[in-house]
Structure formats: structure tokens, C-alpha cells
C-alpha positions in Angstrom: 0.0 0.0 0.0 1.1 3.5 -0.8 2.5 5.2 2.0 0.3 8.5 3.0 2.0 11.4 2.4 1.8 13.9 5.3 0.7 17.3 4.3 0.7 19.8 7.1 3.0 22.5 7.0 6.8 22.2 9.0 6.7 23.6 12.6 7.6 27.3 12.2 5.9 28.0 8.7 2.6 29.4 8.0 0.2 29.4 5.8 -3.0 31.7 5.6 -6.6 31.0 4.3 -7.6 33.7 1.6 -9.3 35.9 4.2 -6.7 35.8 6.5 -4.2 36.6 3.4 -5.9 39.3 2.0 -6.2 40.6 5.9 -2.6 40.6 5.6 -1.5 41.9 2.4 -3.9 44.9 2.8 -1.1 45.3 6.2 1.9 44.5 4.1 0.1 47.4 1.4 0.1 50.2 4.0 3.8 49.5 5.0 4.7 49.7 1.6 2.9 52.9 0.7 4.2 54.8 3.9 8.1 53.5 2.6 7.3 54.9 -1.2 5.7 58.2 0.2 8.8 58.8 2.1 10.7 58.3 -0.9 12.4 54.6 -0.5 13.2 52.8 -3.3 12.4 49.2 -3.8 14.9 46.5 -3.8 14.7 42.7 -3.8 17.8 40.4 -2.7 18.0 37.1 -3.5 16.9 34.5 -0.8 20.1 31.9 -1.9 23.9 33.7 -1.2 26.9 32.3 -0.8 27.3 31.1 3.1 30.4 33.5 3.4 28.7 36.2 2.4 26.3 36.1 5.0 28.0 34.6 7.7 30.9 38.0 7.3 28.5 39.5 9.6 26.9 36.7 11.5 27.7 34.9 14.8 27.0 33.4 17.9 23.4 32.1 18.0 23.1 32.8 15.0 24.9 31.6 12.7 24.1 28.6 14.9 20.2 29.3 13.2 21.0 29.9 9.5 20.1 27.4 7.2 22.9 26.3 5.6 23.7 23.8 2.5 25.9 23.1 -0.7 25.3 22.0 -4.3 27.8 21.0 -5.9 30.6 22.7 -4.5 28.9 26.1 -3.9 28.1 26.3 0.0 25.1 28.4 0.4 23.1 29.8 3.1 19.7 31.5 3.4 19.1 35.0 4.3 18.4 35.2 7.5 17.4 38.7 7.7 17.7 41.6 5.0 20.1 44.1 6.5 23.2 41.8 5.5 22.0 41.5 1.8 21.5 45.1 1.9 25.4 45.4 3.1 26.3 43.1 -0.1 23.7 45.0 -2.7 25.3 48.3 -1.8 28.6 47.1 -1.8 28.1 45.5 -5.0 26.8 48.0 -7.3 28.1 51.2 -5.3 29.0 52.4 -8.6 25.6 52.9 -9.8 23.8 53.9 -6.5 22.9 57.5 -5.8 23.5 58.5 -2.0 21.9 59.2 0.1 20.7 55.7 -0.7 17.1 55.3 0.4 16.2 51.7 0.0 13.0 49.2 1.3 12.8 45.7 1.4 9.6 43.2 1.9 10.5 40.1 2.2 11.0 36.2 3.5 14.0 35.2 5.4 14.9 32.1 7.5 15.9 31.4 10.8 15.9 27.2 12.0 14.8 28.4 15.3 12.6 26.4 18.2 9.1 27.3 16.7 7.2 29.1 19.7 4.2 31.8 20.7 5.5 34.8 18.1 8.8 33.2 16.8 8.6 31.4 13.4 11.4 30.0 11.2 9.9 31.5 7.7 8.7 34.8 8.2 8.2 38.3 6.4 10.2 41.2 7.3 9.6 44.8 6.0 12.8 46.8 5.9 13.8 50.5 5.2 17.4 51.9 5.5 19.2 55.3 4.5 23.1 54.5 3.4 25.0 57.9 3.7 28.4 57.8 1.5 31.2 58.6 4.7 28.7 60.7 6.1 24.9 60.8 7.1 22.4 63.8 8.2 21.2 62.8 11.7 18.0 64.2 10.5 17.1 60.8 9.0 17.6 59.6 12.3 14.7 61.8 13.3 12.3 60.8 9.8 12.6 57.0 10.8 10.4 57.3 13.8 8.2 59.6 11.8 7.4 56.5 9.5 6.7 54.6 12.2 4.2 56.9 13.9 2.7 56.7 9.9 2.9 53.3 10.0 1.1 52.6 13.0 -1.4 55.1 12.5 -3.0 53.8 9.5 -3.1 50.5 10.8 -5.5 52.0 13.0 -3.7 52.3 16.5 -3.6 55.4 18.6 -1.7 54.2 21.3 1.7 52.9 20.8 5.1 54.4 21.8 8.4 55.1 19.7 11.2 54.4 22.3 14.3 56.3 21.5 18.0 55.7 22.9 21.8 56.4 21.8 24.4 53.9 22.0 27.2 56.2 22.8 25.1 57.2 25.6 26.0 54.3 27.5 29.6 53.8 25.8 30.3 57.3 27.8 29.3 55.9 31.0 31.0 52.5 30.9 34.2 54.5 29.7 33.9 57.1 32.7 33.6 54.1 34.9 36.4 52.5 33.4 33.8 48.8 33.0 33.9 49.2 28.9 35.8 45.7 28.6 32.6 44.3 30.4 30.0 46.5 28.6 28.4 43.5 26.4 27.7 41.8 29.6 26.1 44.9 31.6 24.2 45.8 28.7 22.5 42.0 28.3 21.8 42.5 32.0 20.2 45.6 31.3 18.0 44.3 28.0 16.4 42.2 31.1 15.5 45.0 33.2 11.5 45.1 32.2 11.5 41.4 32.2 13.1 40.6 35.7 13.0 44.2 37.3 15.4 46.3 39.0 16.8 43.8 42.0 17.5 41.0 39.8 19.6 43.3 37.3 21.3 44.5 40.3 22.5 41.1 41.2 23.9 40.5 37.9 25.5 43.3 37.9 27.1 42.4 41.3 28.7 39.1 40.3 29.9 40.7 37.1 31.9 42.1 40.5 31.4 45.9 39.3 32.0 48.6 42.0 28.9 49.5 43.8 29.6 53.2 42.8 29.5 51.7 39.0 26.2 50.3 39.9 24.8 53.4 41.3 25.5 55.8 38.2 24.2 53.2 36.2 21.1 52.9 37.9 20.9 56.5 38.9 20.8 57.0 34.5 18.8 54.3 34.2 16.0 56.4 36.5 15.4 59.2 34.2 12.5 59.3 33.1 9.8 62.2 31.8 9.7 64.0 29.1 12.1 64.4 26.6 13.6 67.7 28.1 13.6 66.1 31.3 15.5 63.6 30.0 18.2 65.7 28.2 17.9 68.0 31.2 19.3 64.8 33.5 21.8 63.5 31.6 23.9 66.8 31.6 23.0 67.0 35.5 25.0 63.7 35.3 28.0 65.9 34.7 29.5 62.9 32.9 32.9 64.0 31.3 33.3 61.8 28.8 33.7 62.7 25.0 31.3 59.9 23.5 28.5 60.5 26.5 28.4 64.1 25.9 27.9 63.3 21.9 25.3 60.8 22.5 23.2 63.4 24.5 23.7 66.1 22.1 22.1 63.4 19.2 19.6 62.3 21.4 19.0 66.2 21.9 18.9 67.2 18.2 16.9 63.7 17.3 14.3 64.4 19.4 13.9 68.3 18.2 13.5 67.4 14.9 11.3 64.6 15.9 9.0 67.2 17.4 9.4 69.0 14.0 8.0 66.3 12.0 5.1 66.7 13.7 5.1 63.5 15.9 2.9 63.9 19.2 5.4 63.4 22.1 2.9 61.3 23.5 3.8 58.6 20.9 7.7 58.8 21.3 10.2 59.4 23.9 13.6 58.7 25.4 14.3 55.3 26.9 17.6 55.0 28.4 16.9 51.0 29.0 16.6 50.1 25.5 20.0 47.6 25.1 18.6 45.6 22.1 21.1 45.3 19.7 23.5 47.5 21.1 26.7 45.7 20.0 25.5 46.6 16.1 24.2 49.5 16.7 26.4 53.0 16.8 23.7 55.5 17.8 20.3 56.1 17.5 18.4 53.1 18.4 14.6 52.6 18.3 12.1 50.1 19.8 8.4 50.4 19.1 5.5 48.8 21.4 1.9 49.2 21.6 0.7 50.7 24.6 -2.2 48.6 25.4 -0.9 45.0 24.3 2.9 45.4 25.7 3.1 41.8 25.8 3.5 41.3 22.2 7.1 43.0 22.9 8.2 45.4 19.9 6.8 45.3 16.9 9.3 47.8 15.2 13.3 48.5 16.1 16.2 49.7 14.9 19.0 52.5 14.4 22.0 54.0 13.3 24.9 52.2 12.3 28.5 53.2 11.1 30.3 50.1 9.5 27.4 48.3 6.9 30.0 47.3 4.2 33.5 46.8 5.7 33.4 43.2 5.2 32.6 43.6 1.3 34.3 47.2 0.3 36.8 50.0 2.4 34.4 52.1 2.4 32.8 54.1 4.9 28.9 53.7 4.6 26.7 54.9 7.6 23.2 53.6 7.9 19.9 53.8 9.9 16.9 51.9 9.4 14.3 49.6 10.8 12.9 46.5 10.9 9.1 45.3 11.3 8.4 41.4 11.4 5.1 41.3 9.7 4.7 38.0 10.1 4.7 37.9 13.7 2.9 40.8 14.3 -0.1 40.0 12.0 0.1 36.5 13.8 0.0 38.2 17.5 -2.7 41.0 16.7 -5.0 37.9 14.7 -4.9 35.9 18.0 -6.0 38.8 20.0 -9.0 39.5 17.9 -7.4 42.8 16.5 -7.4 42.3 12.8 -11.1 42.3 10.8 -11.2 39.0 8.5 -13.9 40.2 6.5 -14.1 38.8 2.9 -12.6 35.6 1.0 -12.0 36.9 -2.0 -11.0 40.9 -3.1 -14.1 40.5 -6.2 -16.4 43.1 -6.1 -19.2 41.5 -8.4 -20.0 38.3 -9.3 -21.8 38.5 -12.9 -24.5 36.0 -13.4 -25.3 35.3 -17.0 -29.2 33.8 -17.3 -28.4 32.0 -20.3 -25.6 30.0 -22.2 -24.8 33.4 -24.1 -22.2 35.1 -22.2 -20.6 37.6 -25.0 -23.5 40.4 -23.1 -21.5 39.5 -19.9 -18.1 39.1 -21.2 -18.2 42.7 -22.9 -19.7 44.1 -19.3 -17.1 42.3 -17.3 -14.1 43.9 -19.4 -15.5 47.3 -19.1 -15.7 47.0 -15.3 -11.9 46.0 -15.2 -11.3 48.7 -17.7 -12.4 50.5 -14.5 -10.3 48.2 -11.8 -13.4 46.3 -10.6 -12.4 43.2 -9.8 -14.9 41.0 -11.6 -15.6 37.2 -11.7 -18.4 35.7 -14.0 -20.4 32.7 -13.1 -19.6 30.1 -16.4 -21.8 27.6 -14.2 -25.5 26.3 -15.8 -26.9 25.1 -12.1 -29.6 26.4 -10.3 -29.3 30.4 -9.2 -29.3 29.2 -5.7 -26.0 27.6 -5.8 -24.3 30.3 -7.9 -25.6 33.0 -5.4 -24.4 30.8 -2.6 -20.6 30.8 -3.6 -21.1 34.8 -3.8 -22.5 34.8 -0.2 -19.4 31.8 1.0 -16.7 34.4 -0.2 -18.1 37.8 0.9 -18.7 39.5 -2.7 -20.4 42.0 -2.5 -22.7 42.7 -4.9 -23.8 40.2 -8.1 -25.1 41.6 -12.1 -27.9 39.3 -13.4 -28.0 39.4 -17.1 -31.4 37.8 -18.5 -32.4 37.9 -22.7 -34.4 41.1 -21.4 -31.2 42.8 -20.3 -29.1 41.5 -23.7 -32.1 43.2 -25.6 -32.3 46.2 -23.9 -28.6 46.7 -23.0 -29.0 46.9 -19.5 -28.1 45.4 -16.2 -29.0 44.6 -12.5 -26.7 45.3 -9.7 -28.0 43.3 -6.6 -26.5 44.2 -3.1 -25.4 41.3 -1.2 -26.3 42.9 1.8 -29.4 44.6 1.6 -31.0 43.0 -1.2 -31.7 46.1 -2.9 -31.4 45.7 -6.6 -30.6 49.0 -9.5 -31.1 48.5 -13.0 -28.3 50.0 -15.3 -27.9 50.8 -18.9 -24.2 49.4 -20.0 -23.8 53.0 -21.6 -24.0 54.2 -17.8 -20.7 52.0 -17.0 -19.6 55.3 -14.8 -22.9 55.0 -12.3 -22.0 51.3 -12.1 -18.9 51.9 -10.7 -19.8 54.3 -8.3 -22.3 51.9 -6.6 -19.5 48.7 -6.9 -17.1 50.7 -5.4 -18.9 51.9 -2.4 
């Protein structure tokens, strides 16, 4: 006997029903329009490089995650995110790029991670970075959160909350405190702070046996909190004198201004001098974005500045800040909480129900319609009307055209609504009142 061939997807990968993927394009639509309105470019990388490509800039867990093979004697690796592909594209064809280079990218990538609640090992990720050629305007650090606040806006939240920090903020300190050879350590200690609270980071910090006065000052910057002036204000009461402290908190400073310029409420953005994530990438500004009301779904957008993208691929000197939103895991986190409307199974707007075998009336009405981007389907089926208006009612379209021998003769149409039953007669020359009603 045949053996059964199982057919569920791997643990990790997802796939969507047609509501639930329309749900989610329609999200992965509005990320995409706020990136071109802002002026980013498109670019697509290919999934497949050449392992040492993308392991230049990968370690530690994970390289430990990439999915890695060869063929023949090529070894090759899958992307595992799209900010390492972007280092090779610019790198690559520097030659014909114009800088500032203002670049998004929506796309799969691949991590062989333990599948768990919000982690996935295929999953889209919707990138935007600014490469600078030696140098880059900090006010792009101040537009990225601006895109976010767009972002999140159309997707119809109110209350969510751009976190903003600076590396160099916390290179100061741990270089006026003379701990900057342990500074990866403190900082993962740190990232745990809203997970295990303030006497459990402390006791980390003690067996990393740091002074208790080192302890203090990095608590006593850790405490400020307020408003973005009040902020700013206590980091220079910190009277800090350290070269790359006092240059974080004049970027944080001028970030934040222009921010406010942009015309971002400060109640969706402020300073967060706990954000660690990623620090040992990052350079300088550094962004993590939650929402206010569901904060344990974790951040659903982050980022920053960073100096050295290509160095492992060209000597040159290309500065960068961007960010990163996993779609995937946010449309899978705000589905589960009820958050996202699965309305329709199909994006057809009219379902065109010809009476009799003679369809060249409907055919001729169905390409005027898409003339007019309505989507249309016709019904080619011969059973009863019943059935053919049940599969418009099982996928949600909304409105179905009858076409009888009367309405061949006469050149005209009805337009039935789904939903209230109300039905309009049309004549085809009046394709433009038609589409007003359709598009309702």
C-alpha cells in the first residue's frame, strides 16, 4: 500500500486562508505605501547567497540558526534577515547607486529556530534603510520614527510608543567608569530589566563584580525618566565628562527636536535609556516600538544608526539607519487577540450571473468593469441560481449583475446588493454609475 504522504505545514511556517491573506497583504500594502511616500526605493535580494557572504556578519546564535547547505561545491546559506543582503547590494553596485541611498525591502527570510508563541522559522520582514556615502544627516535619524508613527497610525492604532535611545550614551558611562571591557555583559543584563526588574539586574551586575559606585550611576541613568527635556535636562546634571557620553546626549538632543518638528505627538515617542537591544550593532540612535495597550506582544518595530554596513565587502565608509518590522509575527499576534477584521474571502467586487448560455453580453460588461479596476468574476456555471448565489455569499462579494435575454435586448443590467437585497437597474452606456455603486 502506498504510503500517506503527510501534508501539514513544518513547525515554524505558516500558511494563511484567503481571508486571512488578504487581511494581511492589505497590512503589508500600507507598509509599503508609507516607505514609497517617504521616498524609499524598492529592492529585492535574493533569498540563496553564498554562506560566506552572509555569515561576514553573522555569529554566535546565530549563525548557529541559518540554514545552511551546498550544491555542488557552492556552500550556500539562506538569508536570515535583510540588512546583510542590503550590506552586499550596496557594496556590489556602489557604482551605480545615488547616496543618500534610500532603500526598502519586503521580504521572506529564515531562521531554523525552536518554533514558539510569536517566533517562526519563515517569516516576512519589512525593511527601510538610509546608506549615507562617509557621512549621514542625523536628521534621518529623526524621519525613521516619523514613518513609524505613519505606519502605525494607518493600521488604525492610537496608542503605541516610539522608544528612542543612543548607543554612545552608555559607551560614555561605561568608559567614565572604566567597565567598557565588560560593557556587552552589563548591557544583556540591562535588555532584562522590564523582564526581571530592577533587583535581579542588580544582582547580575554584582557578580559581574562591578563597583557598587559603577552600579549606582548606572542605575541612577537608568531612573530618568519624563519628558524628553527632562531627560536631556538629567543626563547633563550627570555631569558625565566623557567625549562619546556628551555626543550621545547632544544626538539624542537634536533627534528628538527634529522629531517634534516632523510633527510626531510626544505622547507617541520618547527617550528610553533602557533600550539595550542590539547595542553591539548599533552605533547610535536606536529605536524600539510597542503598543501601549498590548505590551506583551514585545516590539513590533526596532532599529537605528549604524556606522560600519559594508566593511566586510568594500573599504568604504557607509553609515546607515533603518528599521525593521516582522510582519509575520505581528499579523500572527494581533490575529490571536481579535485585532485584525477577517472580512471577505476573495477581493471580487461582483460576481456577474449570466441567465443564459450566451455570455458575449456578460463578457463585454465584465471587461468594461476591469477597464475601471473592478475586480470581476463571471459565473460560467449552468446550475440552479441558488448555488451560484451561494458561492457569492461563502466568499463575501459583495454585490452580483444578473444578465437575462431582457437585459441582452435592452442593453442593460441589474446590480444586486449582497447585503441589503436592494437591486438598481443599469444601462451598460451608464458604465460610470455602475462603478460608483461597486465601489462603495
Amino acid at each position: 500500500m502506498k504510503e500517506k504522504i503527510i501534508t501539514n505545514t513544518l513547525p515554524g511556517f505558516t500558511e494563511l486562508l484567503p481571508a486571512e491573506q488578504i487581511a494581511f497583504n492589505k497590512m503589508l500594502d500600507i507598509i509599503r505605501k508609507a516607505y514609497e511616500v517617504f521616498g524609499f526605493t524598492p529592492i529585492d535580494t535574493p533569498v540563496l547567497e553564498r554562506a560566506n557572504v552572509l555569515l561576514a556578519k553573522a555569529g554566535g546564535e546565530t549563525e548557529k540558526q541559518i540554514y545552511r547547505f551546498k550544491k555542488g561545491q557552492t556552500d550556500l546559506a539562506m538569508r536570515f534577515d535583510l540588512t546583510v543582503p542590503l550590506a552586499r547590494y550596496v557594496s556590489e553596485h556602489y557604482n551605480n547607486l545615488v547616496f543618500p541611498f534610500k532603500r526598502y525591502s519586503l521580504g521572506k527570510v529564515y531562521r531554523g529556530e525552536r518554533p514558539q508563541a510569536g517566533r517562526f522559522r519563515e517569516f516576512y520582514q519589512c525593511d527601510i534603510d538610509v546608506i549615507g556615502n562617509e557621512e549621514l544627516n542625523l536628521r534621518f535619524d529623526a524621519e525613521i520614527p516619523v514613518i513609524i508613527y505613519t505606519i502605525f497610525k494607518e493600521l488604525g492604532f492610537e496608542k503605541f510608543t516610539i522608544s528612542i535611545n543612543n548607543r554612545k550614551i552608555f559607551n560614555g558611562l561605561f568608559e567614565s567608569l572604566n567597565i567598557q571591557e565588560q560593557s556587552a555583559q552589563v548591557m544583556q543584563s540591562i535588555d532584562k530589566l522590564e523582564k526581571i526588574g530592577e533587583e535581579e539586574v542588580r544582582k547580575e551586575l554584582e557578580k559581574l563584580s562591578l563597583p557598587p559606585e559603577s552600579i549606582k550611576k548606572i542605575f541612577k541613568l537608568l531612573g530618568l525618566k519624563g519628558s524628553c527635556n527632562d531627560v536631556i535636562d538629567g543626563l547633563k546634571k550627570l555631569e558625565i565628562k566623557n567625549e562619546q557620553f556628551e555626543k550621545g546626549t547632544e544626538e539624542i538632543s537634536e533627534v528628538t527636536k527634529y522629531i517634534k518638528q516632523f510633527g510626531v505627538p510626544e505622547n507617541n515617542f520618547k527617550i528610553n535609556l533602557t533600550i539595550a537591544r542590539g547595542l553591539d550593532y548599533y552605533t547610535g540612535t536606536v529605536y524600539e516600538t510597542k503598543l501601549d495597550e498590548y505590551p506583551e506582544i514585545g516590539s513590533v518595530c526596532s532599529g537605528g544608526r549604524y556606522d560600519d554596513l559594508v566593511s566586510e565587502y568594500i573599504s568604504r565608509k557607509l553609515p546607515g539607519v533603518g528599521i525593521s518590522i516582522g510582519l509575520t509575527r505581528l499579523f500572527d499576534q494581533l490575529y490571536k487577540r481579535g485585532l485584525i477584521q477577517i472580512k471577505s474571502s476573495t477581493l471580487t467586487k461582483v460576481l456577474i450571473l449570466p441567465m443564459s448560455e450566451d455570455t458575449g453580453y456578460g463578457l463585454k460588461l465584465a471587461t468594461k468593469l476591469r477597464e475601471n479596476n473592478v475586480p470581476v468574476e463571471i459565473s460560467f456555471a449552468q446550475n440552479n441560481i441558488k448555488k451560484r448565489l451561494g458561492y457569492a455569499n461563502k466568499l463575501g462579494i459583495p454585490y452580483v449583475i444578473f444578465i437575462g435575454e431582457d437585459e441582452v435586448r435592452d442593453n442593460t443590467f441589474f446590480v444586486k446588493d449582497m447585503i441589503s437585497g436592494e437591486q438598481i437597474k443599469i444601462n451598460i452606456e451608464d458604465i460610470s454609475r455602475a462603478i460608483k455603486i461597486l465601489n462603495k
